[in-house]
MARFI-193360 format. One record per residue: x, y, z of N, C-alpha, C, CB in turn; residue number from 1. Coordinates in Angstrom, 1 decimal. Glycine has a CB too. Layout:
<atoms>
<<X; Y; Z>; <X; Y; Z>; <X; Y; Z>; <X; Y; Z>; NUM>,
...
</atoms>
This chain:
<atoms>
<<91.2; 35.7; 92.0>; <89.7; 35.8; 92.0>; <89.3; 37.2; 92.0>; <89.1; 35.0; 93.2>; 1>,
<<88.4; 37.5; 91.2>; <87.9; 38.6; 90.9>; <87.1; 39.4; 92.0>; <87.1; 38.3; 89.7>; 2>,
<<87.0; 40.4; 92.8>; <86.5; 40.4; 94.2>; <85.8; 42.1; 93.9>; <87.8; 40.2; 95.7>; 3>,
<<85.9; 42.4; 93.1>; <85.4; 43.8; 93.3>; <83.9; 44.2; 93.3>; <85.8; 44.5; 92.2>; 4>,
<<83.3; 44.7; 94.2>; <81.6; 45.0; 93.9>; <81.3; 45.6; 93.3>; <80.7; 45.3; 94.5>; 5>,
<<80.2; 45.4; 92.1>; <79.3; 45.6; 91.2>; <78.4; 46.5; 91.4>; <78.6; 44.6; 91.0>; 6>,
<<78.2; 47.5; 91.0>; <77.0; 48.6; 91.7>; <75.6; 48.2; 90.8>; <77.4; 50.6; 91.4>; 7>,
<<74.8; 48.3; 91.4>; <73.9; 48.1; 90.5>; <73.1; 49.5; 90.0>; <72.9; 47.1; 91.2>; 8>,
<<72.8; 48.9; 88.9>; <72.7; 50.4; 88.2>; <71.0; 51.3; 88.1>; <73.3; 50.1; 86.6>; 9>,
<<71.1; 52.1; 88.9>; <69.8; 53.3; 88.9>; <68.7; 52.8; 87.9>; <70.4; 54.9; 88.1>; 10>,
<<67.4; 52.7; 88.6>; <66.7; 52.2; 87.4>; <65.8; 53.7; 87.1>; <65.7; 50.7; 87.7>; 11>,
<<65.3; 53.7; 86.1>; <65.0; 55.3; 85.6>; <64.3; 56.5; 86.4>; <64.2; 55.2; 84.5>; 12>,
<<63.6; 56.0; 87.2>; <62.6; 56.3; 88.4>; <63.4; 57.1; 89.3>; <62.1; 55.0; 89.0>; 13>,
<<64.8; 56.2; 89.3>; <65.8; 56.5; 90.5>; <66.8; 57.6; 89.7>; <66.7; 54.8; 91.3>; 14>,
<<66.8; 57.9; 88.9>; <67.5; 58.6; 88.6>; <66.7; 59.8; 88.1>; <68.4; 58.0; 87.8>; 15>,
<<65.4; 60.0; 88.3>; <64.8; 61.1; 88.1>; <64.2; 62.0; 89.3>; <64.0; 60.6; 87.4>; 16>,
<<64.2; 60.7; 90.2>; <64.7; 61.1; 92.1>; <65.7; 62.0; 92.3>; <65.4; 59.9; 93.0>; 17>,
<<66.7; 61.6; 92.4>; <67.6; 61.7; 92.4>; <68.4; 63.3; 91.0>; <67.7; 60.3; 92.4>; 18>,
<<68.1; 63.0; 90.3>; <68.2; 64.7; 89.4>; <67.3; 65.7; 90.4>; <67.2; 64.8; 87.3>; 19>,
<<66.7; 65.5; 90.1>; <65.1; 65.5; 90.9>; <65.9; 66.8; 92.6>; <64.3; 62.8; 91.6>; 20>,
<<65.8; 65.9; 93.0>; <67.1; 65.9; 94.1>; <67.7; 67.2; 94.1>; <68.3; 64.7; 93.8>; 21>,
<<68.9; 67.1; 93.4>; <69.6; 68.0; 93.1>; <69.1; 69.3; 92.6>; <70.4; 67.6; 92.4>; 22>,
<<68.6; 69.5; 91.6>; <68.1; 70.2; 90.7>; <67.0; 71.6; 91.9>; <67.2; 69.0; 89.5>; 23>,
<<66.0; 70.9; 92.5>; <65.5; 71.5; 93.9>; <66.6; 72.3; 94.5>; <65.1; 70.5; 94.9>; 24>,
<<67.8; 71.6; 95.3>; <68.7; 71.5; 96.0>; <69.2; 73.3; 95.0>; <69.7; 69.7; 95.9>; 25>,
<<69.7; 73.2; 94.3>; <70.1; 74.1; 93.3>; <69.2; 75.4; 92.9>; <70.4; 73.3; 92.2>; 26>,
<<68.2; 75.0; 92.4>; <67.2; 76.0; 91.9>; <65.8; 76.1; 92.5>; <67.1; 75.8; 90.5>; 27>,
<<65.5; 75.3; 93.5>; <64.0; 75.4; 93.7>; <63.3; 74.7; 92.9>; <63.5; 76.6; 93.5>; 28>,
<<62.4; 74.8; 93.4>; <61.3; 74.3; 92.6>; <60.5; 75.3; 91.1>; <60.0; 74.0; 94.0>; 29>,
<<60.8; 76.3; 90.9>; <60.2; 77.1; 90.1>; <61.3; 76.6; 89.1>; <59.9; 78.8; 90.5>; 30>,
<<62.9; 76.3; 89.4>; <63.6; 76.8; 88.5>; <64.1; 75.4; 87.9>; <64.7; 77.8; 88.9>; 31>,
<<63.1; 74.4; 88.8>; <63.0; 73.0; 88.0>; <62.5; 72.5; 86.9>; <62.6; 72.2; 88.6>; 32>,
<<62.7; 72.1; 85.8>; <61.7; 72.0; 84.8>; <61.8; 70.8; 84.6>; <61.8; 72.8; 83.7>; 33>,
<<60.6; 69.7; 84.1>; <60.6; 68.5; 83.6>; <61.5; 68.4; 82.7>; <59.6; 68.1; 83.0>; 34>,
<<62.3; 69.6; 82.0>; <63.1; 69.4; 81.0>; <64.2; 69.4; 81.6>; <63.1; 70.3; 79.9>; 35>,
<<64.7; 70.0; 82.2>; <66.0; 69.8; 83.2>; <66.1; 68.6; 84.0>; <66.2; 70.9; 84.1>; 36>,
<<65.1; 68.4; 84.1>; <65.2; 66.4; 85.1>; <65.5; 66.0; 84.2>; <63.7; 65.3; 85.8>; 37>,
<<65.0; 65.8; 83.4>; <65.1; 65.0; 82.6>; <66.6; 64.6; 81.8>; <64.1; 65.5; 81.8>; 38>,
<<67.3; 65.5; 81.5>; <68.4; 66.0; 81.1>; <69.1; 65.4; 81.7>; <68.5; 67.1; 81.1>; 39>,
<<69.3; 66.1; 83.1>; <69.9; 65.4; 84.2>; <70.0; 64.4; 84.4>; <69.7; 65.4; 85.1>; 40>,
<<69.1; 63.5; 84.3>; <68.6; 62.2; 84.9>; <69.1; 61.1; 83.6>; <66.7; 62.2; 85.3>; 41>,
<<69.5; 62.2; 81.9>; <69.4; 61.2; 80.8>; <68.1; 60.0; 80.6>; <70.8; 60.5; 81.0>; 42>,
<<67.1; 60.8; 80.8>; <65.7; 60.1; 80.8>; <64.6; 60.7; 79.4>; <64.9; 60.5; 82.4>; 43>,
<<64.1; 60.5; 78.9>; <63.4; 60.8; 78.0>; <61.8; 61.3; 78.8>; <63.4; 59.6; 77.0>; 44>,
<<61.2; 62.2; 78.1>; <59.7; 62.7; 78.4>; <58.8; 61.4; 78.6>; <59.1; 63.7; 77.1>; 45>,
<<58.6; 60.4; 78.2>; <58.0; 59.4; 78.4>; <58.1; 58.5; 79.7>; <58.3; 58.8; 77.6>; 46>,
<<59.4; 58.4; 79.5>; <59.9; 57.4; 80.7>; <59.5; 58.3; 82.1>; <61.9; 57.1; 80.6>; 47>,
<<59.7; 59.7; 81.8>; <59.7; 60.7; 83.0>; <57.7; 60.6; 83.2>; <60.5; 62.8; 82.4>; 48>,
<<56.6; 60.2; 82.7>; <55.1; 60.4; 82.9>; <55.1; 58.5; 83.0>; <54.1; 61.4; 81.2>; 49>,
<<56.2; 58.4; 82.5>; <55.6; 56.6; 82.5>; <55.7; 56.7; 84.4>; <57.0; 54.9; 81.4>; 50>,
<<56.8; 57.1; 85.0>; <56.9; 56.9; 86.6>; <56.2; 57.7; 87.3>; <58.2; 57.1; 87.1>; 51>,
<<56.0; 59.2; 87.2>; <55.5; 60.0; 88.2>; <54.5; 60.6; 86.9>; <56.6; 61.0; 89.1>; 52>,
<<53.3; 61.2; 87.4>; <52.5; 61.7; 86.8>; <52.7; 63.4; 86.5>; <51.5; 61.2; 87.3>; 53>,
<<53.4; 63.6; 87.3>; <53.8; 65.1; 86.5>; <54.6; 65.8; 87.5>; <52.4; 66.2; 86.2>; 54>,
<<55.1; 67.4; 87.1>; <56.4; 67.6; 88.0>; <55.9; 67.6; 89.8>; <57.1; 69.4; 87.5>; 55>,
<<55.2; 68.1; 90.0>; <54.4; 68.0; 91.4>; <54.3; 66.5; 91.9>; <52.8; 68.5; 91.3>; 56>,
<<54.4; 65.6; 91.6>; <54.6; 64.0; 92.0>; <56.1; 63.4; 91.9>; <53.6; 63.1; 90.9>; 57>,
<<57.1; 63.9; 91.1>; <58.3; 63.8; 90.7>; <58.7; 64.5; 92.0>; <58.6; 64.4; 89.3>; 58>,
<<58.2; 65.6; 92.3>; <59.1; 66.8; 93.5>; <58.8; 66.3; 94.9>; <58.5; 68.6; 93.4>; 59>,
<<57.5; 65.8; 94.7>; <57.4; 64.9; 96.3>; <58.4; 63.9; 96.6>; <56.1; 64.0; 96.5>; 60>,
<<58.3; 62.8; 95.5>; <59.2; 62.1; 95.8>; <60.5; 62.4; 95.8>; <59.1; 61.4; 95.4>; 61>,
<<60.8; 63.3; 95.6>; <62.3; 64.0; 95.3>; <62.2; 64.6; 97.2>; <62.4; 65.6; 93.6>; 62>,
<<61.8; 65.6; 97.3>; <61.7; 65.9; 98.7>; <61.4; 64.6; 99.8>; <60.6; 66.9; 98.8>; 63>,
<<60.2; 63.6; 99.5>; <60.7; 63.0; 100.3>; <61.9; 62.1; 100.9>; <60.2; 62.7; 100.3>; 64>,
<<62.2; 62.0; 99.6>; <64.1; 61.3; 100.1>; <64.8; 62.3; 100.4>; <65.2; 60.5; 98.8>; 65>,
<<64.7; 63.5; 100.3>; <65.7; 64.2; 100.7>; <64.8; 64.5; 102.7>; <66.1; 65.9; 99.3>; 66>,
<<64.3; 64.6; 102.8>; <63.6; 64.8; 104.1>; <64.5; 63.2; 105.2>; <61.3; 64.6; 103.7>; 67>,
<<63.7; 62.1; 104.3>; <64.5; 60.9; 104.8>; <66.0; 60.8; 104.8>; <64.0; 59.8; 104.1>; 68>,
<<66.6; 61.2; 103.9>; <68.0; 61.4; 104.5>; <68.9; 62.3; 105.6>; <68.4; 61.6; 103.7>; 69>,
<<68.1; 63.5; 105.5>; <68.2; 64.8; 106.8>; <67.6; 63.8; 108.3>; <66.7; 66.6; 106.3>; 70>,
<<66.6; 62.9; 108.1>; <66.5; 62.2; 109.5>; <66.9; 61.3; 109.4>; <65.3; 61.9; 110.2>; 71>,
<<67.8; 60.6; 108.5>; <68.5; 59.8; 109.0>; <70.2; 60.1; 109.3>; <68.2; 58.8; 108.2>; 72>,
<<70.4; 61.0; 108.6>; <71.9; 61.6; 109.0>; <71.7; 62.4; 110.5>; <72.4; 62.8; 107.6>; 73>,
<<71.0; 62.9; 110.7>; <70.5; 63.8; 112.6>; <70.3; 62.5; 113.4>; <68.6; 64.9; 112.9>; 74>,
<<69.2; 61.4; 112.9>; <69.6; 60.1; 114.1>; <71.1; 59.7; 113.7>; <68.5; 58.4; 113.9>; 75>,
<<71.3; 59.4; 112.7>; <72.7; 58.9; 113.1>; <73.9; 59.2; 114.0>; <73.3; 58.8; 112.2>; 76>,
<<73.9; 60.3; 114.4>; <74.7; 61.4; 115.7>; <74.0; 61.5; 116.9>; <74.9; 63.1; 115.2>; 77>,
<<72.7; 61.8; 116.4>; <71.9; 62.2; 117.8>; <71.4; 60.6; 118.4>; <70.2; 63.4; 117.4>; 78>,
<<71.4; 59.4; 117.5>; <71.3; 57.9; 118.3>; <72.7; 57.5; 118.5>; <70.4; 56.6; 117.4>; 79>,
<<73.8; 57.9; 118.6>; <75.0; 57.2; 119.0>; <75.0; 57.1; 120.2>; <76.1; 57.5; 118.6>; 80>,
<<76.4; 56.7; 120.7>; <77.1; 56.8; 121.8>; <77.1; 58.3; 122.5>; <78.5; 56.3; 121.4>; 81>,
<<77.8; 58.5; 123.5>; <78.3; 59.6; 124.2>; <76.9; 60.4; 125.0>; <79.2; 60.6; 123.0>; 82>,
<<77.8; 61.2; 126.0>; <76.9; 62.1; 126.7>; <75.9; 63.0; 125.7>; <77.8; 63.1; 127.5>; 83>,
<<74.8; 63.4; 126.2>; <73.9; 64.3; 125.6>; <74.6; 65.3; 124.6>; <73.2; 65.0; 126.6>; 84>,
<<75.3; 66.2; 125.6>; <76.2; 67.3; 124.6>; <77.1; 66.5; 123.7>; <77.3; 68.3; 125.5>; 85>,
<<77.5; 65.4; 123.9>; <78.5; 65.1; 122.7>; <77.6; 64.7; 121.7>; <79.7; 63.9; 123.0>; 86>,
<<76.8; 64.5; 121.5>; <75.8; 64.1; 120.7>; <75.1; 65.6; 119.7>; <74.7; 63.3; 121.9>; 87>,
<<74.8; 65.9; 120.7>; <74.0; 67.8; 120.0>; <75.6; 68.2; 119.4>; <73.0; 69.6; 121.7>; 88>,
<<76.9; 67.8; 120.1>; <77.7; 69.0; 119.8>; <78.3; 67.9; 117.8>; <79.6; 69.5; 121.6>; 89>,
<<78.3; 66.3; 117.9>; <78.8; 65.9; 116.9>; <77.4; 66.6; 116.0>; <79.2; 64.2; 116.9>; 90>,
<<76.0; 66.2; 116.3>; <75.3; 66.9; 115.1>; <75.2; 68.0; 114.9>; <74.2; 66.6; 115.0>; 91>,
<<75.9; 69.8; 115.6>; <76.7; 70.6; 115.2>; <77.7; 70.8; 114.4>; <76.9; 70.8; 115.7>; 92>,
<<78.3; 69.6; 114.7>; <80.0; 70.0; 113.7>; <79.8; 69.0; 112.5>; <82.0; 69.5; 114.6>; 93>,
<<78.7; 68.0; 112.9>; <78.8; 66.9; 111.3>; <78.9; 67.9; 109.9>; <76.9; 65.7; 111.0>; 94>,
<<79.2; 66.9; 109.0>; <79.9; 67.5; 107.9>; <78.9; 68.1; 107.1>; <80.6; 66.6; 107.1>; 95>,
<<79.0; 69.1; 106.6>; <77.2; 70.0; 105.5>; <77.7; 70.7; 104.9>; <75.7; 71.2; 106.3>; 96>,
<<77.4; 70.9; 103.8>; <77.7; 71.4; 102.2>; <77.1; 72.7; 103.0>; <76.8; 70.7; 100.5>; 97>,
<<77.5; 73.4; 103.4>; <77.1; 74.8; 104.1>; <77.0; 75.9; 103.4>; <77.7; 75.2; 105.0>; 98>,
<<77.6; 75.9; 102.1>; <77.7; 77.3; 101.4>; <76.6; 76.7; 100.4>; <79.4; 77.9; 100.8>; 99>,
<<76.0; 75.7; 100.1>; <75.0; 75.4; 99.5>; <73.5; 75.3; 100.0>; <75.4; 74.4; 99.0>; 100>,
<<73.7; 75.4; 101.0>; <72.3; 75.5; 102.3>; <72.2; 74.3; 102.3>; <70.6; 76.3; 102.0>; 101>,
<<70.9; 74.2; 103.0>; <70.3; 73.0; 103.6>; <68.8; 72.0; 102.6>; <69.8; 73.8; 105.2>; 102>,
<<69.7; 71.4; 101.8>; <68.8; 71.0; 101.3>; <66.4; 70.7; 101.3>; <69.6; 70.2; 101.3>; 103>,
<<66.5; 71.3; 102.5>; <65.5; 70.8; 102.9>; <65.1; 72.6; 103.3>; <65.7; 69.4; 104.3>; 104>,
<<65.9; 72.9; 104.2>; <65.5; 74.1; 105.0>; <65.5; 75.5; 103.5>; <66.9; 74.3; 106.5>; 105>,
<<66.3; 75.2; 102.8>; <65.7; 75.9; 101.1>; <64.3; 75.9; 101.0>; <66.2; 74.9; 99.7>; 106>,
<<64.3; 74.4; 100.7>; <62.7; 74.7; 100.7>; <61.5; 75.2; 101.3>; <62.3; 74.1; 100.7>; 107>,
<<62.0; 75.8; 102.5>; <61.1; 76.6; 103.1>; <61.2; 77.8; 102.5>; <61.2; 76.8; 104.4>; 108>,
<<62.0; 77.9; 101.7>; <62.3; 79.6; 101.1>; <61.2; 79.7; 99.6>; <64.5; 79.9; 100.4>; 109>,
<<61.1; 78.5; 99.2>; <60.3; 78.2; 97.9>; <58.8; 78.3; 98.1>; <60.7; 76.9; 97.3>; 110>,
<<58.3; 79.7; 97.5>; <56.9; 80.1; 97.7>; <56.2; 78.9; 96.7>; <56.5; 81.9; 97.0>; 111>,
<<56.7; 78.4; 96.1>; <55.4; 77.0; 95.3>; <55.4; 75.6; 96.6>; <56.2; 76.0; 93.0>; 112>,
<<56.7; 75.6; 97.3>; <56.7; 74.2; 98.2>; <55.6; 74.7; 99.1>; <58.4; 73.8; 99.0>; 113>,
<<55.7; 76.2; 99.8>; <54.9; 76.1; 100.7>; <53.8; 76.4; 100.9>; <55.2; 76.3; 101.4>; 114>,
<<53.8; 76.8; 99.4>; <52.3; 76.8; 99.3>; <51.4; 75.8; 99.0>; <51.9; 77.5; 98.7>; 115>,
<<51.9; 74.4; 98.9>; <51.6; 73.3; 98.4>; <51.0; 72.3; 99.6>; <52.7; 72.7; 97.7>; 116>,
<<50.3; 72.3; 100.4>; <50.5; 71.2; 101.4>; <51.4; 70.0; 101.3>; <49.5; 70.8; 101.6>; 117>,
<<51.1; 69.6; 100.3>; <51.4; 67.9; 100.2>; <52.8; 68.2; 99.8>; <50.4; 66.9; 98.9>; 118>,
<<53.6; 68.9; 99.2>; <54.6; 69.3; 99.1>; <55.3; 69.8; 100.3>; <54.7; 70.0; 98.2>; 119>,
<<54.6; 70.9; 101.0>; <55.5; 71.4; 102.4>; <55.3; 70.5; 103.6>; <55.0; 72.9; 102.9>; 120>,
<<54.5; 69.2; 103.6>; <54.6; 68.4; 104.6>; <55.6; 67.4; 105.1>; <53.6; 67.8; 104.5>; 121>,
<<57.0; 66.9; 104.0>; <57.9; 66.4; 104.1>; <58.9; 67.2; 104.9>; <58.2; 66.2; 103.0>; 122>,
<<58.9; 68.3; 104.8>; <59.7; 69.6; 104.8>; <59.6; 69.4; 106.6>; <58.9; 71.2; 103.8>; 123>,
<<57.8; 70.0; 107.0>; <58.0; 70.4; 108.3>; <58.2; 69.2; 109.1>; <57.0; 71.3; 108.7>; 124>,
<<57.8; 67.6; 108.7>; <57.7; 66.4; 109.4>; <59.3; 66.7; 109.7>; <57.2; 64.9; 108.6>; 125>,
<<59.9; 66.0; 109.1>; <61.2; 66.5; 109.5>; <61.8; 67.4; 110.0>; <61.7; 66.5; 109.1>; 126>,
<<61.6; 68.3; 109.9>; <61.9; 69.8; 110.7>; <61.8; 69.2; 112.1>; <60.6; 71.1; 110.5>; 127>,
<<60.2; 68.5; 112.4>; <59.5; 68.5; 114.0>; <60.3; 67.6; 114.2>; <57.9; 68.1; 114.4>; 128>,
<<60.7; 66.3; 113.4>; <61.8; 65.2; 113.9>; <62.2; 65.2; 114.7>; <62.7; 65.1; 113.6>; 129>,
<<63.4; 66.2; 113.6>; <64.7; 66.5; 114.1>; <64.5; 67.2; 115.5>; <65.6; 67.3; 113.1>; 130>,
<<63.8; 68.2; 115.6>; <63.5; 69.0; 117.4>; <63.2; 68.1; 117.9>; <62.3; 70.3; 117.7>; 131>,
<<62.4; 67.3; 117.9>; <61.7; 66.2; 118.7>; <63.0; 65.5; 118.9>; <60.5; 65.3; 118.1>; 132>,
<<63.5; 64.8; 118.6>; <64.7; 63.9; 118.8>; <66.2; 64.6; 119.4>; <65.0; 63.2; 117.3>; 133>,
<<66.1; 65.8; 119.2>; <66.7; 67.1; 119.7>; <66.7; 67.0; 121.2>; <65.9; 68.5; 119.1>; 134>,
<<65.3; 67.9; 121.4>; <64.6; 67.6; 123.0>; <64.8; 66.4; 123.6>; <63.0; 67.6; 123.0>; 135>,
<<64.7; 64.9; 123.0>; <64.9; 63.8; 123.8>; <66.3; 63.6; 124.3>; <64.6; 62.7; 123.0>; 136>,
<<67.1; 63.6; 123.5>; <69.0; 64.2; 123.6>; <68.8; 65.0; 125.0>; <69.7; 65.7; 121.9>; 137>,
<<68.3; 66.5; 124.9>; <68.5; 67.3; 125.8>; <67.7; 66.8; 127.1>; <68.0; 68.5; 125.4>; 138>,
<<66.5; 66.3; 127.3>; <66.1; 65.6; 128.2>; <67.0; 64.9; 129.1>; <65.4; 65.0; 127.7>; 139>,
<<67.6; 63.8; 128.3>; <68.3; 62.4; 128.8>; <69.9; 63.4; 129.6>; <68.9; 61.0; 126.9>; 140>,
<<70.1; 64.6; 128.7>; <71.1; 65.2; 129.9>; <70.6; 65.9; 130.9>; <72.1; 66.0; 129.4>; 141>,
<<69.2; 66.5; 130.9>; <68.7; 67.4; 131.7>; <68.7; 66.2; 133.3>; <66.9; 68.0; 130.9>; 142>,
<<68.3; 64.9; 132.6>; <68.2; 63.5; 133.2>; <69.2; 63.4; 134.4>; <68.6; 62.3; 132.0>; 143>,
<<70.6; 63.4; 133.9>; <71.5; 63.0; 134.0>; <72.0; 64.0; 134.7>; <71.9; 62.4; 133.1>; 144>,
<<72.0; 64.7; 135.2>; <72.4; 66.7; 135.3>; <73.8; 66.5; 134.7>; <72.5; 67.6; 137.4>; 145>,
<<74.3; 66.8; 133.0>; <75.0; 67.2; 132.7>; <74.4; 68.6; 132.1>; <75.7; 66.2; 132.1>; 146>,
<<73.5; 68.4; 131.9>; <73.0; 70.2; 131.1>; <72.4; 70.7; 132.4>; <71.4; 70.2; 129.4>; 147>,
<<72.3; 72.0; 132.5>; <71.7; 73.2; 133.4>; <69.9; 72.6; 133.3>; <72.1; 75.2; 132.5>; 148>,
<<70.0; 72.7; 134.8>; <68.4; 72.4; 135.3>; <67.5; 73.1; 134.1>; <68.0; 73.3; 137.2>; 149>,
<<68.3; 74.7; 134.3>; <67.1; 75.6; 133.8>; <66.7; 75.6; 132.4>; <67.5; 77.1; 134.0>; 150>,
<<67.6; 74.8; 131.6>; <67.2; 74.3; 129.8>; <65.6; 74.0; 129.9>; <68.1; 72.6; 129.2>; 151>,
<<65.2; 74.0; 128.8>; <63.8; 74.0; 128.5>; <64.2; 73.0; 127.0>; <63.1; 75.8; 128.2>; 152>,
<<64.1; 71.4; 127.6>; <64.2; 70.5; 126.2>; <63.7; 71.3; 125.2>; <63.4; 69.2; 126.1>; 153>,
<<62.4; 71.8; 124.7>; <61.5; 72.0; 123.6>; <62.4; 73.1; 122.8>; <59.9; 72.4; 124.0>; 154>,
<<62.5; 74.6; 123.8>; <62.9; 75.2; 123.7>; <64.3; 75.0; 123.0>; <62.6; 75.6; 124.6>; 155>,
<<65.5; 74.7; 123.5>; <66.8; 74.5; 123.2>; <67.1; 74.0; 122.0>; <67.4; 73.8; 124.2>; 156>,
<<65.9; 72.6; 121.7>; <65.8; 72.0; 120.6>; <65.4; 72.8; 119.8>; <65.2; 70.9; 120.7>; 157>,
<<64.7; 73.6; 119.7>; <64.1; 74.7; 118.7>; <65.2; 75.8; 118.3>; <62.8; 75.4; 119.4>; 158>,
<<65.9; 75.8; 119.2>; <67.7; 77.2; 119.2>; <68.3; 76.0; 118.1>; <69.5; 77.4; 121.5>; 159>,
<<68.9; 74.9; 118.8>; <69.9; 74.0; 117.8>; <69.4; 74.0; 115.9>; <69.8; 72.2; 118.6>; 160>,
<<68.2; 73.7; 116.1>; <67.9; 73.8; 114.8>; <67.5; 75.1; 114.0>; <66.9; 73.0; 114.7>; 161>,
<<67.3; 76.6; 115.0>; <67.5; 77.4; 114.3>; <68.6; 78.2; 114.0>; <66.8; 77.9; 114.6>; 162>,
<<69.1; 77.3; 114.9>; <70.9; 78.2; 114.6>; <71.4; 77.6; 113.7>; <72.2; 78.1; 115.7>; 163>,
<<71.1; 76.5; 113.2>; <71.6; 75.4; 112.0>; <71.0; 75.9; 111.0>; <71.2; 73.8; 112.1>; 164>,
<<69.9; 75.9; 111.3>; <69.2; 76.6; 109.0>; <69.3; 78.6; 109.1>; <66.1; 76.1; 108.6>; 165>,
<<69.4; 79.1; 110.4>; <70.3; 80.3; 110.0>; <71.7; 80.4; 109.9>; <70.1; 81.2; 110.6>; 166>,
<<72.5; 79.5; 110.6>; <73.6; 79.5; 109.5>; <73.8; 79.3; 108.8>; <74.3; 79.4; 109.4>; 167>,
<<73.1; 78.7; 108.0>; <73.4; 78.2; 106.8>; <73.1; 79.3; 105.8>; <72.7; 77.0; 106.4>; 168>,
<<71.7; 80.5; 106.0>; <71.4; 81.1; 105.5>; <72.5; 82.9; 105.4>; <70.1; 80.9; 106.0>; 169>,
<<73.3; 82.4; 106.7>; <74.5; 83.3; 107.1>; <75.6; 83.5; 106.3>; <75.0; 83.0; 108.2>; 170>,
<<75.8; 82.7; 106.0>; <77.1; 81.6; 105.5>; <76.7; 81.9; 103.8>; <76.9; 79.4; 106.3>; 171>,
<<75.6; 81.3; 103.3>; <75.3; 81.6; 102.2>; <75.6; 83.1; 102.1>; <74.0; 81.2; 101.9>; 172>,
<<75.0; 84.2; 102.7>; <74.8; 85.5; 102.1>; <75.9; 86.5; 102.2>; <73.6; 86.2; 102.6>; 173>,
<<77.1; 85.3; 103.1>; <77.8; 86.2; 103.0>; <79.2; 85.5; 101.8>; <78.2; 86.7; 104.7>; 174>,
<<78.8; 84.4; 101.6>; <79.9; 83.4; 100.5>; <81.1; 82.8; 101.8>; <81.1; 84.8; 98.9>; 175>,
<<80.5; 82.7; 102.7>; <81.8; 82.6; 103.8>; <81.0; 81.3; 104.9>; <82.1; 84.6; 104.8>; 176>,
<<81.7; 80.3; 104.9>; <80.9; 79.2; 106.1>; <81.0; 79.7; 107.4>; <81.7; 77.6; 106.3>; 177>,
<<81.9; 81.2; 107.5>; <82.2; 81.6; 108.7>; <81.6; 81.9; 110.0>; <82.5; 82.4; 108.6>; 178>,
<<80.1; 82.2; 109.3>; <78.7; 82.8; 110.3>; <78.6; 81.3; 110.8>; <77.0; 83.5; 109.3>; 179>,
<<78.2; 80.6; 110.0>; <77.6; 78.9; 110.3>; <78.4; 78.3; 111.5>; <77.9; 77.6; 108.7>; 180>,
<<79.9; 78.8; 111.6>; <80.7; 77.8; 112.3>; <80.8; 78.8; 113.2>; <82.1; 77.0; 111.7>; 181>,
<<80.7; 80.1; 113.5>; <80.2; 81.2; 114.9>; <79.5; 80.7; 115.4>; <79.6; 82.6; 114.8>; 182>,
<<78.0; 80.5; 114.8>; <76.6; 80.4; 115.3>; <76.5; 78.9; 116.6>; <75.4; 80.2; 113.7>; 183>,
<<77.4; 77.6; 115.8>; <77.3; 76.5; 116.0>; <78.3; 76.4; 117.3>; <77.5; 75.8; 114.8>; 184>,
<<79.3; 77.4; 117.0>; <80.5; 77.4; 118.8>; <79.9; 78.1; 119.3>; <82.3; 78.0; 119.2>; 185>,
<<79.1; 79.5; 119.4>; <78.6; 79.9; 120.1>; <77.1; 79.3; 120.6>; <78.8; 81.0; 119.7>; 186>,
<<76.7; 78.4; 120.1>; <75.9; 77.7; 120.6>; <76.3; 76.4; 121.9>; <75.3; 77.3; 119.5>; 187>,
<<77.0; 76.1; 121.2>; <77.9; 75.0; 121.9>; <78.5; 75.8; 123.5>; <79.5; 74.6; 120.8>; 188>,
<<79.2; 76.7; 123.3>; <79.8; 77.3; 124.4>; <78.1; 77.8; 125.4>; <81.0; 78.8; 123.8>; 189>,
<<77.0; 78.6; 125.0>; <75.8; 78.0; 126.0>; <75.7; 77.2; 126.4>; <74.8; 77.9; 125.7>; 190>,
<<75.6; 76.4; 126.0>; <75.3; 74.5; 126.1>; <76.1; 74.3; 127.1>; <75.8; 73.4; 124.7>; 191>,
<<77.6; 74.7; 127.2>; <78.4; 73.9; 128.3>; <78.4; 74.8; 129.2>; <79.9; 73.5; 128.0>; 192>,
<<78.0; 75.6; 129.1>; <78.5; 76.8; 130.7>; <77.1; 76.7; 131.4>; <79.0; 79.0; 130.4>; 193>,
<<78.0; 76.4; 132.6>; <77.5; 75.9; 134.1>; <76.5; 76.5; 134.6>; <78.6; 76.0; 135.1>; 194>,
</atoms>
């Protein structure tokens, strides 16, 4: 019997997401063009106005899946199992295209995203998320006294995530993941000392 699963296949929308996606990820938003989605995506100029009404509506939805996947890959570590720190320390070491940055945290670098509201609001929702759900983590050990009285949830949560989108920005400038994986033990080793 035949048992193998069938993928179902991208409907045009989703693959213009998704170029969409990448293409940001890579070049920004300036260096995105309807013609390069398009390309990417193997979509025609039509099909690309028949779904979104122009590149600014294409790029939201493109950011917002990429926003929704950054909070759901941070809950997926930061809602598991284990003590507080094992939790902040797995969503430290989880796996990230690091010499490519941070798909999301790029976009704070892109003068058209943030100057856009409706464009830079995917960006910072998630940003606040991830700290928020950060802080709750740090709380529940502050809770529990495995972390130091003297942590400051808000605070700490605000270090973890800026140590994360500057190393990434480390790591990029120097061609080396080296900075990124300093920044993240030397954060870690704070975290655990007594």
């Amino acid at each position: 019997m035949y048992s193998a699963v069938m993928s179902t296949p991208k409907t045009t929308a989703e693959r213009l997401v998704e170029a969409t996606r990448e293409l940001l990820w890579e070049r920004g938003y300036v260096g995105t063009s309807p013609k390069a989605v398009q390309q990417a995506a193997g979509a025609g100029q039509g099909s690309m106005y028949h779904h979104f009404s122009g590149k600014p509506d294409l790029a939201l939805a493109a950011i917002r899946r990429t926003a929704e996947e950054m909070g759901a890959a941070a809950e997926a570590v930061l809602g598991g199992g284990g003590s507080a720190y094992a939790r902040i320390e797995a969503y430290l070491l989880r796996e990230r295209e690091v010499l490519r940055g941070c798909p999301v945290g790029r976009l704070t670098m892109d003068p058209e995203v943030i100057a856009d509201p409706e464009l830079r609001a995917p960006v910072d929702e998630v940003l606040g998320r991830v700290r928020d759900r950060l802080a709750e983590v740090i709380q529940e050990g502050l809770d529990s006294g495995e972390l130091r009285a003297s942590l400051d949830p808000g605070e700490i949560a605000a270090t973890v995530v800026a140590t994360v989108q500057g190393g990434y920005v480390l790591a990029r400038a120097t061609g080396s993941r080296a900075p990124f994986d300093s920044a993240v033990r030397g954060l870690l080793t704070l975290l655990a000392t007594p």
